[in-house]
Every structure is written in structure tokens, then in C-alpha cells.
N, C-alpha and C positions, 0 to 999 in steps of 0.2 A: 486346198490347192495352192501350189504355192511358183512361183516362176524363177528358182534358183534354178542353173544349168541342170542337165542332167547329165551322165557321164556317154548317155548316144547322142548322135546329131535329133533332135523333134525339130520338124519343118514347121512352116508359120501356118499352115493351115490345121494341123494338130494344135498349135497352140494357140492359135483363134477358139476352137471349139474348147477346149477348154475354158479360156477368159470367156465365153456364153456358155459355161456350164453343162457343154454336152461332153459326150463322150468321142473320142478323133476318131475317125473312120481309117487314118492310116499315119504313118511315119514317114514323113520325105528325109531325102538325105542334104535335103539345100532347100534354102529358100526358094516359094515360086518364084514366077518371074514375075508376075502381077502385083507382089506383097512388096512391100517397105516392113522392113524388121530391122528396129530399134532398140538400145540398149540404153539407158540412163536412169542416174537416180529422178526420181517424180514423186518423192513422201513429201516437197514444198506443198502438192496440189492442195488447196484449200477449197475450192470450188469451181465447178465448171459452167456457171453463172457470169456473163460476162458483164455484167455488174457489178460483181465482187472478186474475180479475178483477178490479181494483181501478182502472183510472184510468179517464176521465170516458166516452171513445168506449166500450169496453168495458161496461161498465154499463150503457149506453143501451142495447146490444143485449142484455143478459141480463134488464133491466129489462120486456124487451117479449117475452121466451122462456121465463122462467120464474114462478113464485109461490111465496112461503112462506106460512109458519103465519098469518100476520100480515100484511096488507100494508097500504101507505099509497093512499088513495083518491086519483087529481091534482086531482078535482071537487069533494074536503074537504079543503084544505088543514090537515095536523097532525094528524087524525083518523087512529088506528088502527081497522083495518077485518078480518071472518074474509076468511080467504083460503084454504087449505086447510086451515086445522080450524075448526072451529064456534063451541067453546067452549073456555075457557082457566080452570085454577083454579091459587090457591095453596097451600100447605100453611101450617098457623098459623107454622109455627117459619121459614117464609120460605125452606126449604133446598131444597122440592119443588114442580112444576111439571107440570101435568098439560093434557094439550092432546086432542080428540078431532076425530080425522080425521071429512070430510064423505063421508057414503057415496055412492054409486055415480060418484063421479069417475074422470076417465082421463087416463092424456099424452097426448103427440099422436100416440105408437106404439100404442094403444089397449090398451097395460095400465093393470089398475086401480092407483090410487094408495093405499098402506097404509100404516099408520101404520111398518111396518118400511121403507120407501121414507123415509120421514121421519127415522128413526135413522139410516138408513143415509147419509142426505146431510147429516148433520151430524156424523158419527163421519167418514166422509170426508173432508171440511175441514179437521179436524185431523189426521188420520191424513198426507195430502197435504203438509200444514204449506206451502203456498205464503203469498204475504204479508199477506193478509187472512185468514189464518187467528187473529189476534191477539184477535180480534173477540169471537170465542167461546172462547179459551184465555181471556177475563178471567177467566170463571168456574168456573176451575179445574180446565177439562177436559184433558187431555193423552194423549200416544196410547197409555200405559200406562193409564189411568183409564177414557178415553170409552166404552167398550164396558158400565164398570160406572154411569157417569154417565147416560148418552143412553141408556132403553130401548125398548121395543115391546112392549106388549100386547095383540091382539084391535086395535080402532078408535081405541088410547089410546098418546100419544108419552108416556114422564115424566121428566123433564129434573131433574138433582140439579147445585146448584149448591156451592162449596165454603165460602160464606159467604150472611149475610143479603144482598139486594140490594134496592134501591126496585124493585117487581116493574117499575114502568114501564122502569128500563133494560133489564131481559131481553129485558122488549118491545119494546122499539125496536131493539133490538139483531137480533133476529129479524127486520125490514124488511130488514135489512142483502142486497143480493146475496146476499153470503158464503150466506146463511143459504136461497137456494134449495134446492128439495127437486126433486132429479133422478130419474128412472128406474132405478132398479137395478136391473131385468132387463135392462135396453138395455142399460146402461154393462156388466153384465158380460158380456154376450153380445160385447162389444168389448172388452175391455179385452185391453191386450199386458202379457204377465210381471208381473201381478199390481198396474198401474197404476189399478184400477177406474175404468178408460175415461177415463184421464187424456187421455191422448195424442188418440185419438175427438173429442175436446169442444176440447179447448184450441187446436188447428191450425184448428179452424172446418169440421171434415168435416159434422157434423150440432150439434142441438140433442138434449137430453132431458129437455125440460120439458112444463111444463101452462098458459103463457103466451099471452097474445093470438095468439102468432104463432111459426112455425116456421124455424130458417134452411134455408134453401133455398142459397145459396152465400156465399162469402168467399174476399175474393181479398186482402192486404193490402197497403194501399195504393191499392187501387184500388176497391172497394165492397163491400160485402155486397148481398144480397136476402133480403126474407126474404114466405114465406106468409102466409096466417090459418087459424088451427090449430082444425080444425072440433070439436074437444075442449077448448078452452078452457074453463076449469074458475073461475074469476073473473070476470075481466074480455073481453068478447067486442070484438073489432075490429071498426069498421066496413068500412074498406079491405079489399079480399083483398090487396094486395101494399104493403109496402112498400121503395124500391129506395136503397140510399145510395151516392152517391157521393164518393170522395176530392176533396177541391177547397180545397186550402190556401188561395188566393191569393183574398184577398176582392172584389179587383177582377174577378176571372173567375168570383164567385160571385153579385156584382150584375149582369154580362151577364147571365148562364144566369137570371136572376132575370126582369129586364125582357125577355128575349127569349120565355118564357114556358118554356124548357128543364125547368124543376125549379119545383118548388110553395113550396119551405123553403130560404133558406139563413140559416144559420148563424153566418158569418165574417165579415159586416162590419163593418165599420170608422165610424166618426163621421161620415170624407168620406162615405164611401159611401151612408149613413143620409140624410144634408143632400145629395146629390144627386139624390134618387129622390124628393126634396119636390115634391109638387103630381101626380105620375104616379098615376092614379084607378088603373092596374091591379096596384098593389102595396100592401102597408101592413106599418107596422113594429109588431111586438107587443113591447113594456116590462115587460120581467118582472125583479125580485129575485132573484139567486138568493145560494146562501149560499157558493157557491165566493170563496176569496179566495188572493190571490197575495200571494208572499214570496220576498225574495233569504234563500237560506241559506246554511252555509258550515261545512264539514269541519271537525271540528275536531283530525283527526288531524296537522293544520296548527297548529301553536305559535300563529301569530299570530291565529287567532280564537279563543284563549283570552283573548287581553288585553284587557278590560274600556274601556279607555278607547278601543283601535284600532274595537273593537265600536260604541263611541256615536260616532266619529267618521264612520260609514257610514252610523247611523242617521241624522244630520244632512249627511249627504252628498245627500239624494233629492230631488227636485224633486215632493213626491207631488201638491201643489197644480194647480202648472204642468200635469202631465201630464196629472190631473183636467180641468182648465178647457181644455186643448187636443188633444192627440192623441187622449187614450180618452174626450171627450167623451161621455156618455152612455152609456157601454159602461163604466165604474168606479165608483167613489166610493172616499174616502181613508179607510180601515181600517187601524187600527194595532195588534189587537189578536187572537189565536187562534181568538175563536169570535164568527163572524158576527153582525152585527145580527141579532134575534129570537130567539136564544137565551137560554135563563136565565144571568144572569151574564155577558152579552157586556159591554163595556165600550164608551162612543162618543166618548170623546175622543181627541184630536188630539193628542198631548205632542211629537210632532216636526215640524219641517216644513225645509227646504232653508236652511241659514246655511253660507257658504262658512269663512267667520273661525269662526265657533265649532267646524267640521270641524278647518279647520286647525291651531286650538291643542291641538285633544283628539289630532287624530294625530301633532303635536309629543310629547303628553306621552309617549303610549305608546310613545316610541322606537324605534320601525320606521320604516327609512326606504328611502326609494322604493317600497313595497309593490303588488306585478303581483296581482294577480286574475285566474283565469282564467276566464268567468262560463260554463257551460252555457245555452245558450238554446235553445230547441224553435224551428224552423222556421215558426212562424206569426203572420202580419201584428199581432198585439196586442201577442204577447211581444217581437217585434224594437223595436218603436217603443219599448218601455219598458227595454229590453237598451241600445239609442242613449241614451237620456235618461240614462242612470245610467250610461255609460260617459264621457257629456257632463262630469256635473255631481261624479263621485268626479272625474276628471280635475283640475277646474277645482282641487280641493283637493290634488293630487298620489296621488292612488290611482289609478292604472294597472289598467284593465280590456280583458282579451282576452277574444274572444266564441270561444266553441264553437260553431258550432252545427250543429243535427241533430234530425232525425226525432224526433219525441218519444216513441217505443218505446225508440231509443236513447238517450238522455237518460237515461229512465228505469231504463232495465236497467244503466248506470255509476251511477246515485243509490242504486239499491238494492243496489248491491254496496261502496256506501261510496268510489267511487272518483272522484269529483268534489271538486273545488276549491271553486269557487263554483256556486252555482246560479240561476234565477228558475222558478220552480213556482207550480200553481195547487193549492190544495187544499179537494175538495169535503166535507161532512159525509157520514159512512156512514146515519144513522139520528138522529134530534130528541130527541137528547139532548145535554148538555154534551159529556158521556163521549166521546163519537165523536171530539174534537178535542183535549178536554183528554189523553186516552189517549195519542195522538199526537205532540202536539208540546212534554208538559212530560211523559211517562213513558218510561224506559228502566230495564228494573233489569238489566239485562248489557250493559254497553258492550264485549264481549269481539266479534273478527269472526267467531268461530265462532256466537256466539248466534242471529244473526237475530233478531233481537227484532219486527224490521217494521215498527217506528213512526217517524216521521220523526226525532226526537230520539237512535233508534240511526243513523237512515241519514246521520246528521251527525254521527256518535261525541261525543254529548252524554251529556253524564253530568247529570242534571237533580238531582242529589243531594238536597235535602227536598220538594223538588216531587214524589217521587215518590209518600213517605206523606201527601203533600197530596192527590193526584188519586184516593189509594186510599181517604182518608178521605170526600171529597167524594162520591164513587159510592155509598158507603156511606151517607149522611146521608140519613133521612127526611122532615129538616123540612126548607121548600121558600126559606123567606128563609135561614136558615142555609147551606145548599147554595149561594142564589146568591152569599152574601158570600163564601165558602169560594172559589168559582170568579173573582171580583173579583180577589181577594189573590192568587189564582195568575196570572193573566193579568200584573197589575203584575208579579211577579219577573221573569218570564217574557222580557217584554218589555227589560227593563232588562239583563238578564244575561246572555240565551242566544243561539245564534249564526242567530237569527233575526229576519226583520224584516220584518211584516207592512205592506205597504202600502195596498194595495186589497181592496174586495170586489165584486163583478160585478155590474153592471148588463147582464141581456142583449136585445140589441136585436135581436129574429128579423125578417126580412124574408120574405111571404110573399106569395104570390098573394091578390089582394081576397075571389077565392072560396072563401076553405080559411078554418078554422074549427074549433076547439076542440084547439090545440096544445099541449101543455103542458110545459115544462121541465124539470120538477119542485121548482121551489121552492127549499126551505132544503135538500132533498137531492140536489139537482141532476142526477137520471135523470130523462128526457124518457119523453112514455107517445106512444109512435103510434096503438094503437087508438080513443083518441077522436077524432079528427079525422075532419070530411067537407069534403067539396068540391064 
């Protein structure tokens, strides 16, 4: 089975029953009214475990299954909001964290949800240690401690953290996926050899949350469906379904667009955008978001330790060019860790495309003829930008081979440290510095047994003073203090380490005239489906 177009219209309720493996009872000529039908690439998916969930397609679906303590509102952008607990306090000495579950809530299994449901799926995350689990080890949880950290009393979670923090990071940190609160009677009435329903949740059999919406199937690579979860305990869906399909190729997602196949896609491209000008049955929605892309590079490789080879790549990019031509409206040139609108993000420009000044700097650093292997994800944004930077190192004598591959596979050689070069897109966890700074300037074991998680280990960086930089800065209460603190790190950052942030996302959703109230998710880049009508 497979979910490329077909050359008729197939309505979403034929191709529901497909993705559940029946046979369609009929062929509509449009989408119901009741379906969200969806277009995008989703081969990132790694798992639908929200424990190990971490890249962009993933999320979207956890974002729409499950709720924590705390969630982000898409209709208040920045605004923390209850979500399953009510109320939140702190303790004066800043160490204790007290949270009181909303009484008579349920999942979508229609067990009630208790504060021990809430221990439980955050002692799990760590316990799990998959790679978002970093999220909530800041605070000093680990799988010897959490059981004395993370408790449950009656209607009250109390959360001990190992140091003072700005309560707001705990907070945001708590928006984080990672930090859903799942079903522990479900997960354990499934769980194999002691997995607490790892396996259950991660392969995409079921969901066990209290989210707009329930999955109903997943096929990888080829879509998900998912319900409207009549226990929705938050945020309630309008749609009863909504159905996603794989569709890499953004020219066969402006089809399915204009033909009226799918409601939303996702994947276009600038042409694509400037061809559908003046058609009254489509419209493009211009949303910020905070995701941003960067070539990175191993540096269990000698030569992306050398300083000068380093700045001759950085002045190797065409960031402008690509800007004003291929990612037209879909980028802008970001040079720096943490996206416009954060505290402390920086918005200058300090590099831009110089062939001679490449040239002399990879003179100095004595490497010569240098081959690059670059990892690319198989999708129409990252290729254009994979060509332009194979273009324009070339034109300076740096030799780029493209991998390319599924972006699950991509990901799963990134996180075992076994890539060469890279181009990655990275979205913020939660609206805080901390989400990126953690990331991409902290490692404190560059060992490959550590796992450490954060992009800075997945590159075998050793970020060596940045690291009491990023641990001091989380810590600072004063709010100008903190952003200067984050300033000064982004500069080293930028200058020294084997990364090279170029873009940050402009995205350009293309939808049916009639659909209405879709939302991305902003600076945190998870899309919410339940508000949308049509």
C-alpha cells in the first residue's frame, strides 16, 4: 500500500481505511468535513513514545495525544497555561515544586489520571534514558535518585530539584513533549520484560494519553490517523479525524493541494508558493517558526577541530543567495543558536559567502583537498540547500559528497555519532534560552558510552567553558544579566565550534481557502490540529 497521489481524487475516509488496512467502502470527491487531511514529509518519525520522541514529525503527533502539567496555549502565543494540574507552587529555598492534579480527569482508556500517573511518566523518561530524556536530567534527576526526586501524594505531584533554578525554566521545561504524562495502568497492563510499555507506544500500536486526540494507526512512511479522544481533558478537537500522509515531494504536495485531495500541505517550496498566486481555492499561511538549520560536523574527525578549516566553511555558504533565491520565503539568514525571539538570541549577520577569504583561511589551515561527506534528509528544502553548499565549498576546493536518506536514518547515524558532516534542522523544546543553549554549547562527557543527548555530544564537542557558562546562565535570576550571559555564549559558540548555523524558518503552509485556525506552533515548532475548522 502505498500513499503516493493517485491520478483520481481518493477522499480521507477511503484512505483512512486503507492506513487500517481494510478495504474503502467508496471514493469521495473531497475531503469530509469532519477529516483534517494532511500532507508532509514524516520519515523523521523515530517513535511515537513520548519519551523518545524528539524530531519535528514526531512531536506533532505526541503534541496532539498527549498533555502535561503545564501546557502552551497555540491561541496565546508564550503564555503558560494548567494543563493537568491546576495550580503550581514553589518552595522559598527554590529546591521544591508542588503541583495539584485536576480532579475527575481521565485518558482516553477511561482511567482516572492521578497524581501517581504523573510521577510515574516522569520517573519513566529517565528511567528509559532515551534521548530527550536530558530535558529533565538538568535537574538533577537520575535513575538512582528519581523515585526519591519525583513523588505522589493524594492529588499532589512534588518535584525536588538538585539546585536553585528560575522556577520559569522548570516550567517550560514541563511543556517539553518529553514531559507528557501517560497512563500507567495502560503502559503496564502492556509492557514486555519490564519495558513500561515502551515497545506498546514507540512502534505506534496505540497512544496513552489525555490529548485532543487518540492514534488510531501508523504505518511509517506512509501516515498515521488518528481519532478525537472523547476524554480530552485540555484542549478539545474540533475535527473527529485527523488523517496524515507521507508525501515528501513538494511538487506532488501542491497537486494533492490544488486538486483539492488534502486540506494542508506542508512541503512547499518558493516555486511552488509563486505558482498557486492568484488561485481563490487555496491560500498560503506565513508563520515564524523558531526551528533553524545548520551544517554540523564530527569531530571525531581531526580536521574539524582546526580553527581556521572551521571559518573557512563558514565563509564558504551562499546564506544570502539561497535566502533571496531557492528558500525564497521559506528561510531567513540566522547565524546564531537560538532563534529570533528568544532572550539573548543575537541578529547579526558576521558571515556571508567570500570565495578568497574561504580560500586563504583553508590555505592557512593546511588541509588539503578536504572530501566532506555531508548527510542530507531526503527532502525538497534540505536538497536545494545540500546543491548550493556543495556549489559554493567546491568553488573554494572543499569537496562535498551528499548521503542522502530518510530522515529517521539520518538521524539514527547522528545520534550514534557516526556521521561526518551533516545539515539538520533544530526546533526549541520549550521558551526558554536553556532548550538550545543545553544543546548545542553543553556536553560534559564527550565519552561514546555517555550518551549525553545534546547535539554538542552527537558531534563529539567538547564545549569546554561554555559548559559553566550555560550552567551559570540557567541559574541567573536577573533577566538583563541572563540575556548578556546568553549573548557572550552564542559569540564563542559561533566562532569556535563545529557548527554553523545558517537559517531560521520561515513557514509557508499552503491550505484549502476553507480551513481555518491552523497552527504551527511558533517558537516551539509542534503544530496543534484540534483547533482547526473547515
Amino acid at each position: 500500500m502505498s500513499f503516493e497521489p493517485a491520478l483520481r481524487r481518493v477522499g480521507a475516509a477511503a484512505m483512512a481505511a486503507l492506513l487500517l488496512g481494510a478495504a474503502p467502502t467508496a471514493l469521495l470527491a473531497e475531503t469530509p468535513a469532519d477529516t483534517l487531511v494532511i500532507a508532509d514529509a514524516i520519515d523523521d518519525i523515530v517513535s511515537l513514545d513520548p519519551a523518545e520522541a524528539y524530531e519535528f514529525s514526531g512531536l506533532d503527533v505526541v503534541n496532539n495525544l498527549y498533555n502535561g502539567l503545564i501546557e502552551l496555549d497555540p491561541t496565546k502565543p508564550g503564555e503558560l497555561v494548567p494543563g493537568l494540574a491546576e495550580s503550581w507552587t514553589v518552595s522559598e529555598d527554590g529546591l521544591t515544586y508542588s503541583f495539584k492534579i485536576k480532579a475527575g480527569l481521565m485518558f482516553a482508556s477511561g482511567n482516572p489520571v492521578t497524581a501517581d500517573d504523573a510521577a510515574y511518566s516522569l520517573q519513566r523518561v529517565v528511567k528509559l534514558d532515551k534521548t530527550p530524556a536530558f530535558i529533565l536530567n538538568q535537574f538533577g534527576w537520575t535513575k538512582d535518585n528519581v523515585d526519591q526526586m519525583v513523588t505522589a501524594s493524594g492529588d499532589t505531584l512534588t518535584l525536588k530539584t538538585d539546585k536553585k533554578y528560575a522556577p520559569t525554566f522548570l516550567y517550560n521545561c514541563l511543556t517539553a513533549g518529553v514531559a507528557s504524562i501517560v497512563d500507567k495502568k495502560l503502559l503496564e497492563e502492556n509492557a514486555t520484560d519490564g519495558d513500561m510499555g515502551y515497545a506498546y507506544l514507540a512502534t505506534g500500536t496505540a497512544s496513552a494519553g489525555t490529548g485532543a486526540y487518540v492514534l488510531k494507526s501508523y504505518k511509517p512512511k506512509e501516515g498515521y490517523l488518528l481519532e478525537a479522544n472523547a476524554n480530552a481533558a485540555v484542549f478539545k478537537p474540533v475535527l473527529a479525524k485527523v488523517l496524515m500522509r507521507h508525501v515528501p515531494e513538494a511538487a506532488t504536495e501542491r497537486l494533492m493541494l490544488e486538486k483539492g485531495d488534502i486540506d494542508i500541505s506542508r512541503e512547499l517550496t518558493p516555486v511552488d508558493v509563486e505558482g498557486m498566486a492568484g488561485n481563490a481555492e487555496v491560500k498560503i499561511q506565513q508563520d515564524v517558526g523558531g526551528q533553524i538549520f545548520y551544517l554540523s560536523f564530527n569531530q571525531k574527525n581531526e580536521n574539524y577541530k582546526n580553527e581556521k578549516f572551521l571559518d573557512a566553511m563558514r565563509w564558504s555558504i551562499d546564506y544570502q543567495g539561497m535566502a533571496d533565491t531557492i528558500l525564497k520565503g521559506a528561510m531567513v539568514p540566522h547565524q546564531a543558536f537560538l532563534p529570533k525571539g528568544y532572550l539573548g538570541a543575537l541578529e547579526d549577520l558576521p558571515y556571508k559567502l567570500d570565495v578568497e577569504k574561504a580560500k586563504g583561511l583553508l590555505a592557512e589551515s593546511g588541509i588539503k583537498d578536504p572530501t566532506i561527506t555531508l548527510d542530507v534528509r531526503n527532502a525538497s528544502d534540505r536538497m536545494e540547500m545540500a546543491q548550493s553548499i556543495q556549489n559554493t565549498f567546491g568553488q573554494v576546493g572543499i569537496k562535498v559528497e551528499l548521503n542522502i536518506g530518510d530522515g529517521a536514518e539520518q538521524l539514527k547515524r547522528y545520534r550514534a555519532r557516526q556521521h561526518d558532516g551533516t545539515l539538520q534542522s533544530w526546533g526549541p523544546d520549550y521558551p526558554d534560552p536553556q532548550t538550545n543553549a543545553g544543546s548545542f554549547a553543553w556536553n560534559n562527557d564527550n565519552t561514546d558510552e555517555a550518551k549525553v543527548g545534546t547535539l554538542a555530544w552527537r558531534n563529539a564537542y567538547d564545549p569546554g567553558p561554555l559548559n559553566a557558562a550555560v550552567d551559570a546562565a540557567v541559574q541567573e535570576g536577573d533577566a538583563a544579566k541572563r540575556k548578556a550571559m546568553y549573548e557572550e555564549m552564542q559569540k564563542t559558540h559561533r566562532e569556535t565550534s563545529p557548527f554553523i548555523v545558517m537559517f531560521q524558518i520561515g513557514y509557508q503552509t499552503g491550505t484549502l481557502a476553507n480551513l481555518s485556525g491552523f497552527y504551527t506552533g511558533g517558537a516551539t515548532d509542534s503544530a496543534a490540529y484540534w483547533t482547526v475548522t473547515k
